[in-house]
C-alpha positions in Angstrom: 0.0 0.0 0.0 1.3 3.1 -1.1 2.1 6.2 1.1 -0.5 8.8 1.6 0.2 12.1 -1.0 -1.6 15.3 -0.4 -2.6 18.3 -3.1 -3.9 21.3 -2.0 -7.9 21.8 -3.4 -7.1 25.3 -4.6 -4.7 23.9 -7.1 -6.7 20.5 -7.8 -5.4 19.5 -11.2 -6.7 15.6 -12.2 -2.9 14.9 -13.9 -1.5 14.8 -10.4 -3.4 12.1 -9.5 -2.8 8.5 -10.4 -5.9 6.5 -12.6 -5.5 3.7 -9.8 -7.8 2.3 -7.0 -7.6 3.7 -3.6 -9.4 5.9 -0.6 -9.1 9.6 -0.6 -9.5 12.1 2.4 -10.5 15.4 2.4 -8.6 17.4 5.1 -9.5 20.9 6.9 -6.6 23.5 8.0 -5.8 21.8 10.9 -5.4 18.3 9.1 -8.7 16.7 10.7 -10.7 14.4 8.6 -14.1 15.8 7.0 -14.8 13.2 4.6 -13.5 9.6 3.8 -14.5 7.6 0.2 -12.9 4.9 -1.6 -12.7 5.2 -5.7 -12.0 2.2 -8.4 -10.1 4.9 -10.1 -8.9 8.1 -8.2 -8.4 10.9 -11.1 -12.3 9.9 -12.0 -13.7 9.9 -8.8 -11.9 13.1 -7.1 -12.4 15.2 -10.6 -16.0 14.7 -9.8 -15.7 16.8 -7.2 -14.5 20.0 -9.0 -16.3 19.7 -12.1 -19.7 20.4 -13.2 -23.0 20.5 -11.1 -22.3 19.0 -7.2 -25.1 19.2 -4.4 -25.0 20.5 -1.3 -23.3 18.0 0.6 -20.1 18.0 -1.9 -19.9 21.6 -2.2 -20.1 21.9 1.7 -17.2 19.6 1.3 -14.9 21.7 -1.0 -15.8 24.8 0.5 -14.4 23.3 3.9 -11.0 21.0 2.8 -7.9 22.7 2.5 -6.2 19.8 0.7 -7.1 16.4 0.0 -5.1 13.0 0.8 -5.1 9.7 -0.8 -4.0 5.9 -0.6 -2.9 3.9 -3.5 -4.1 0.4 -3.0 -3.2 -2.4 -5.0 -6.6 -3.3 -5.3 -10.2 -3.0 -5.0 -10.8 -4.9 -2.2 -8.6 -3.6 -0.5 -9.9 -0.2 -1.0 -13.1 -1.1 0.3 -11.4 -2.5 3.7 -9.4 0.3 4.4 -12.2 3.1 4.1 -14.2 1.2 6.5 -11.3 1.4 8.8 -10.6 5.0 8.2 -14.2 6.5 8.6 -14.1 4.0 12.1 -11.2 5.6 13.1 -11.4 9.4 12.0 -15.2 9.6 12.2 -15.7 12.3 9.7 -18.4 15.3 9.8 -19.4 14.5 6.4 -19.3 11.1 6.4 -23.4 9.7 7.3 -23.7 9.5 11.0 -22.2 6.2 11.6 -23.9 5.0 14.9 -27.6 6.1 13.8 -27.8 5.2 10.4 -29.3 2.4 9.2 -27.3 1.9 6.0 -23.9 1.5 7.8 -23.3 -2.0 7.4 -20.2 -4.6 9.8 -19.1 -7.4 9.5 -19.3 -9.9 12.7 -17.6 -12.8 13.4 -19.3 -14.3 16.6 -17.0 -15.5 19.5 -18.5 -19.3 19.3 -16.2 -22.6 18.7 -17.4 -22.4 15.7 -18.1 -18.8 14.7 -21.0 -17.9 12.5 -19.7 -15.1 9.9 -22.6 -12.5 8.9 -23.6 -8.9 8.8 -24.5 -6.5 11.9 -26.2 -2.7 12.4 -25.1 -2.2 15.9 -22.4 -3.3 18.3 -22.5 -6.7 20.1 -20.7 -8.5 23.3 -21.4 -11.4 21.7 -18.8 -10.8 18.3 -16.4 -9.3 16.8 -17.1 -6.5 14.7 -15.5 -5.1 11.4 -16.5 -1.6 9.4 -18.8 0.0 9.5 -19.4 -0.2 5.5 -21.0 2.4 4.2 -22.8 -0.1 1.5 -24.6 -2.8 2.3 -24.0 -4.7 -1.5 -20.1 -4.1 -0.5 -20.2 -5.6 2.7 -21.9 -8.4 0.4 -19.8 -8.6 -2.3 -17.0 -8.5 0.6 -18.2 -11.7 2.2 -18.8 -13.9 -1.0 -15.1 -13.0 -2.2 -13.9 -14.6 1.3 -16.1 -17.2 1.3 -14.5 -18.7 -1.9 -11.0 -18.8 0.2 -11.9 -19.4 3.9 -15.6 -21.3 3.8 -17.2 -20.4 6.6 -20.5 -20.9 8.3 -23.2 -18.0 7.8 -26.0 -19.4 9.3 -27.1 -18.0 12.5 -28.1 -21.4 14.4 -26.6 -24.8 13.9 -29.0 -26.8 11.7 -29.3 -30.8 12.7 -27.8 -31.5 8.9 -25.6 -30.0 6.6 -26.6 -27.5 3.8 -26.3 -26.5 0.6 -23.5 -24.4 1.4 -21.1 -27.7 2.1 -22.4 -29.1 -1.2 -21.1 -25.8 -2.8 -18.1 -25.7 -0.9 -18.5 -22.5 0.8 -19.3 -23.8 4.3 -17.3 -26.9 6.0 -20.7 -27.6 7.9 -19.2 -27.5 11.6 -23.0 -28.6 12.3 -21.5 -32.3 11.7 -18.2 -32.0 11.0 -17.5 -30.7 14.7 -14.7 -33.1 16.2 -11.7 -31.3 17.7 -9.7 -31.5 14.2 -12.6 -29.4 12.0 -12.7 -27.4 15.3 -9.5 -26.6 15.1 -9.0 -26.3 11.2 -12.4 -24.4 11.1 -10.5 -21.8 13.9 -7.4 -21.2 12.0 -9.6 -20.5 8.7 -11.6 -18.1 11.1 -8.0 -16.4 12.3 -7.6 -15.8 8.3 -10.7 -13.8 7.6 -10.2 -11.3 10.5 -6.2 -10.8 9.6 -7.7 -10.3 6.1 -10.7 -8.2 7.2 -7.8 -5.9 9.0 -6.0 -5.7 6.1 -3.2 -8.3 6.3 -3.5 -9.7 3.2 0.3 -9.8 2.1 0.9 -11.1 5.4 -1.4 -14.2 4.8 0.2 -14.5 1.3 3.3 -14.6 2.5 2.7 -17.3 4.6 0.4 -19.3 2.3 3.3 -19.5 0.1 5.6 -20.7 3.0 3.5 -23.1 3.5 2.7 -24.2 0.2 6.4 -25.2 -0.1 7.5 -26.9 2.5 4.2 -29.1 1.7 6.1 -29.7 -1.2 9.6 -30.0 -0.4 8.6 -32.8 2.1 6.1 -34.2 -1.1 3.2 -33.7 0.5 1.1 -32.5 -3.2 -2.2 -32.8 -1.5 -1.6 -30.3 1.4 0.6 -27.8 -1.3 -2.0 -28.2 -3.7 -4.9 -27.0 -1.2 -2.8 -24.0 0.6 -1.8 -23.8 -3.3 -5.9 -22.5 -3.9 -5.9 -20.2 -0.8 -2.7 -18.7 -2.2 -4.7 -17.9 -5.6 -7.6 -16.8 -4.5 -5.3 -14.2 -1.7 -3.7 -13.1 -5.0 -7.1 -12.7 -6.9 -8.0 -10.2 -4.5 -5.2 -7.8 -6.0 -6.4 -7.4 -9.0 -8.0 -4.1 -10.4 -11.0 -5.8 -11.5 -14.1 -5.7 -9.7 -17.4 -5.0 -11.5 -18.4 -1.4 -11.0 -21.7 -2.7 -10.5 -21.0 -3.2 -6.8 -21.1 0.2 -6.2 -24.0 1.1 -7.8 -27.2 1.0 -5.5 -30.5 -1.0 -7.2 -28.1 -3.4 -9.1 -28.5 -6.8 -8.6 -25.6 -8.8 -9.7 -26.8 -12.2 -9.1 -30.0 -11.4 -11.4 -27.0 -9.6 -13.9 -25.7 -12.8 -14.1 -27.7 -15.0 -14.3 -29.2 -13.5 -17.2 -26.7 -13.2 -19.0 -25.8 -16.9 -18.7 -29.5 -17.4 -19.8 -28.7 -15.6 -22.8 -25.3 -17.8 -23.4 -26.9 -21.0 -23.4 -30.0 -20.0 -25.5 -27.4 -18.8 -28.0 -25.0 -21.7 -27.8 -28.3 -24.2 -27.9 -28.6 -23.6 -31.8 -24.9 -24.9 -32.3 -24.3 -27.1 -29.9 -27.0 -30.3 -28.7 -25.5 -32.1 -25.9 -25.7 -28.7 -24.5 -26.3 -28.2 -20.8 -26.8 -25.6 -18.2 -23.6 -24.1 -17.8 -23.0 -24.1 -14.1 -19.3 -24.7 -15.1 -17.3 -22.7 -17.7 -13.7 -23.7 -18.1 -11.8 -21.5 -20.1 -8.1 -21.3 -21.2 -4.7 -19.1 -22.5 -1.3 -18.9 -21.9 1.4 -16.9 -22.3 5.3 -16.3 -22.7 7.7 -14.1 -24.2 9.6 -15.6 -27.1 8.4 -19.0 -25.4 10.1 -18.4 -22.0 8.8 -18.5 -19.0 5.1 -19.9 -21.0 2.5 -20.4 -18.7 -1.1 -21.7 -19.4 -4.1 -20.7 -17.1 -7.6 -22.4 -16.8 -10.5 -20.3 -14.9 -13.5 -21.4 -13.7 -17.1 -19.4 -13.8 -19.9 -21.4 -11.9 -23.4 -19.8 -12.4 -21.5 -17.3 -14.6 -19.3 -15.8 -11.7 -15.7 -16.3 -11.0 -15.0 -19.3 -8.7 -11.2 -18.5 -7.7 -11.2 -21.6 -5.7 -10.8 -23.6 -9.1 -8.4 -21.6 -10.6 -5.2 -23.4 -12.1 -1.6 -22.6 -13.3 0.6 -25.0 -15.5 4.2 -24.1 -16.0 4.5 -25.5 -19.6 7.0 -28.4 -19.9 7.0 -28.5 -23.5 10.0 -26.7 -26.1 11.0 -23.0 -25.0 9.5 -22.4 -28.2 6.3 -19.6 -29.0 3.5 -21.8 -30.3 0.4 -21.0 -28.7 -1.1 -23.5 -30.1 1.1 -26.4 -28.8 0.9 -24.8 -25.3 -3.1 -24.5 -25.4 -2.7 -28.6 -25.7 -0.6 -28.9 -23.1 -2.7 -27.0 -20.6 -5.8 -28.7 -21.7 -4.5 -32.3 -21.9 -2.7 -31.7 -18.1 -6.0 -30.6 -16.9 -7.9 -33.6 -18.3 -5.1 -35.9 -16.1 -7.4 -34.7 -13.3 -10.8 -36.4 -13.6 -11.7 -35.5 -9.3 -11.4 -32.3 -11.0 -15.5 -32.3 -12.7 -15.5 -31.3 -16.3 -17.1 -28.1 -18.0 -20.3 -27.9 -19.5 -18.5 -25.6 -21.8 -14.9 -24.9 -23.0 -13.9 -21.5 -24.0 -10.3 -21.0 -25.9 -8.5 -17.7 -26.0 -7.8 -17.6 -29.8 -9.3 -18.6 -33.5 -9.5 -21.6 -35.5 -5.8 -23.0 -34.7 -6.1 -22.7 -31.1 -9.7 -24.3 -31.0 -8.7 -27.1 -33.3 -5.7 -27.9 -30.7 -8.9 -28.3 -28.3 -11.2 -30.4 -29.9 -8.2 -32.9 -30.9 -7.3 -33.0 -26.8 -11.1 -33.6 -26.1 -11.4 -36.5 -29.2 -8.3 -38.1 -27.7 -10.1 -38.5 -24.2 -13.1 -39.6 -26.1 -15.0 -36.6 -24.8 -17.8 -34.7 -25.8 -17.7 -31.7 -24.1 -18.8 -28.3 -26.7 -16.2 -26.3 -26.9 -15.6 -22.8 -28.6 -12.6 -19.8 -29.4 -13.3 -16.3 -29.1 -11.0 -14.1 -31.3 -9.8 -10.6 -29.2 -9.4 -8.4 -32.4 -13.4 -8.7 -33.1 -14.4 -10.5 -30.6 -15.9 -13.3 -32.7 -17.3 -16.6 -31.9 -15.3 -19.2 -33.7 -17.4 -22.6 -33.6 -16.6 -26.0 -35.1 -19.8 -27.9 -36.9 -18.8 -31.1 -38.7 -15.9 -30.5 -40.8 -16.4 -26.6 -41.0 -15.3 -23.3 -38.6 -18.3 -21.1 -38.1 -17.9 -17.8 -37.3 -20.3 -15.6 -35.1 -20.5 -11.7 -34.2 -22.8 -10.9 -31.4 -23.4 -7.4 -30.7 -20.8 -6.2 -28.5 -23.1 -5.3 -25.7 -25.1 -8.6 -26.5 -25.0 -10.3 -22.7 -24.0 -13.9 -24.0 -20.5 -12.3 -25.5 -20.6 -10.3 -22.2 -19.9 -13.3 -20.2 -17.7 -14.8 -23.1 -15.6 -11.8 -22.8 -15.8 -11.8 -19.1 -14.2 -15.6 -18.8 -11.8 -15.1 -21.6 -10.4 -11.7 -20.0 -9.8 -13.5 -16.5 -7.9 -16.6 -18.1 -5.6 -14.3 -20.0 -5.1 -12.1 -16.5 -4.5 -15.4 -15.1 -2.0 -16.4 -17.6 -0.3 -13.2 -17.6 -0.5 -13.2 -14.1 1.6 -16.2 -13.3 4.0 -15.3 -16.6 5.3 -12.4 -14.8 5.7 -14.2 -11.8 8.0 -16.3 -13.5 10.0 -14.2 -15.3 10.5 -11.8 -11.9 11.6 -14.8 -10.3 13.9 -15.9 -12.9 15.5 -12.4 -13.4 15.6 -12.0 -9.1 17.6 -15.7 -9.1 
């Protein structure tokens, strides 16, 4: 996290501040805190402020700071966090009266063996409270990104069985899983979300990693391969690349996606007729520079949303030569040595005609009949194999089933890149 930088309001001027997520303070004379928000993008958000028509509130605002302060973050989420924990600890004039207002929003962890992780209003004895949020769709979108690392238990009494949440994977169902072991393990993953919720994430990635290998320096693949999925959904979180829907009030995402995965499958249906719901889209890339350091990525969306928990990197083993298409094989053929792993209702291939081709050979060598598809980046075009003969579709570019196409394709080639650059850093660091 970045140091704090100050510019004065008189001389606001939007170059001097960087087109990067953060929290911004505006600061009287006397350096006191008037008012605390968080931004996706700084230079957007704090121009806002100084151009055209502002109410009352905002205007109050300028008329009163002498300068203004902000935070780089290296990420949304962690944006979100550390606002919460400035407007609890500076309690600004202009920020919404934080005790009486309903729409402030914490998070509690209740002090239980097993402790029930869910939303409060007002302060409890009974747990452990983080915020307040001044959103109650970020406190939301909050939890469901930690629940895909640390599964925890929502539910506010223990049922006599286990829920859908186990089935899911989101809860480890201390309601019948509650020997001293999952007590234990369920108290560590507990000790996680409240270092995270205080804003300790490179801490906890630092010692995922440790952890992830000397589980495999002593060959213990199951244990590194586990910690291995906390580590990548810690690193997720970094990533400038939430939905701006989350801070929109009215919007609801789940609806968003859902249809949008409506509109996927009714498209796809026409092409495709072993076609099924698509709870679970598996799409691919890879990347390298002049074939070093090549990577291949494969990203899961279930019920057309990101499910970090599922994400996987390959280092490729093959030639340090760049041939995408060779690699795309690779990554797709080691993935397919993992049947526990469940397959996709749908593939999706970064790429055209070559790179598809490389995964419909893979998937006839396993004897699989899983539909499968490219989408080019240049035009964003469907590329779609029917008998002996590529068929190529453009959907509108707003159309919501290439919305979600471009969604999954985007977070495989982050992915990709993602690990890529890890490689080479490490490799120029060694």
């Amino acid at each position: 996290m970045d140091k704090n930088q100050e510019i004065k309001t008189a001389s606001f001027s939007p170059k001097k501040i960087p087109a990067k997520s953060g929290v911004y303070l505006f600061l009287n004379q006397t350096g006191k805190a008037i008012y605390i928000g968080k931004a996706i993008n700084l230079r957007h958000r704090l121009s806002s402020y100084f151009q055209g028509k502002i109410d009352l509130k905002t205007t109050q605002i300028i008329n009163r700071a002498d300068r203004v302060s902000f935070i780089i973050t290296p990420s949304e989420f962690e944006a979100l966090i550390l606002e919460a924990k400035l407007i609890k600890e500076h309690q600004p004039k202009y920020n919404v009266c934080l005790k009486d207002d309903k729409r402030y929003l914490y998070i509690k962890i209740t002090k239980e063996d097993f402790p029930q992780v869910g939303t409060a209003r007002k302060t409890t004895s009974r747990a452990i409270l983080f915020g307040p949020f001044p959103s109650a769709k970020t406190v939301r979108f909050i939890l469901k990104q930690i629940r895909q690392i640390f599964p925890y238990r929502s539910c506010r009494q223990m049922p006599p069985n286990a829920c859908l949440y186990q089935d899911l994977g989101l809860c480890p169902a201390p309601c019948v899983n509650n020997d001293q072991k999952n007590k234990k393990d369920y108290q560590q993953q507990i000790k996680a979300i409240k270092r995270l919720l205080s804003g300790q994430r490179q801490s906890l990635i630092n010692q995922y990693q440790k952890e992830m290998s000397l589980a495999a320096k002593k060959t213990d693949y199951e244990t590194a391969n586990q910690v291995k999925q906390i580590y990548n959904g810690l690193i997720f979180l970094t990533q400038q690349r939430i939905d701006p829907g989350v801070f929109l009030a009215g919007l609801d995402l789940k609806d968003n996606h859902q249809d949008r995965l409506k509109s996927l499958e009714k498209m796809l249906s026409g092409y495709f007729d072993n076609l099924e719901h698509l709870t679970r889209i598996e799409a691919y890339d890879v990347a390298n520079l002049a074939g070093q350091e090549a990577t291949g990525s494969l990203v899961v969306f279930n019920q057309g949303q990101p499910d970090i928990r599922q994400y996987r990197q390959f280092k490729i083993k093959q030639a340090s030569q760049p041939n995408d298409v060779k690699m795309i094989a690779e990554t797709l053929s080691r993935r397919l040595k993992h049947p526990e792993w469940p397959y996709p209702k749908l593939i999706v291939v970064d790429g055209g005609k070559p790179q598809l081709s490389a995964v419909l050979t893979i998937l006839k060598e396993n004897n699989l009949d899983i539909p499968a598809l490219g989408l080019a980046k240049k035009e964003e075009t469907v590329i779609i194999k029917r008998g002996s003969y590529f068929r190529s579709i453009n959907l509108d570019r707003q159309s919501p089933a290439l919305l979600v196409l471009r969604a999954i394709r985007d977070e495989a080639h982050r992915f990709a890149q993602k690990y890529h650059h890890y490689l080479r850093k490490k490799t120029i660091q060694s």
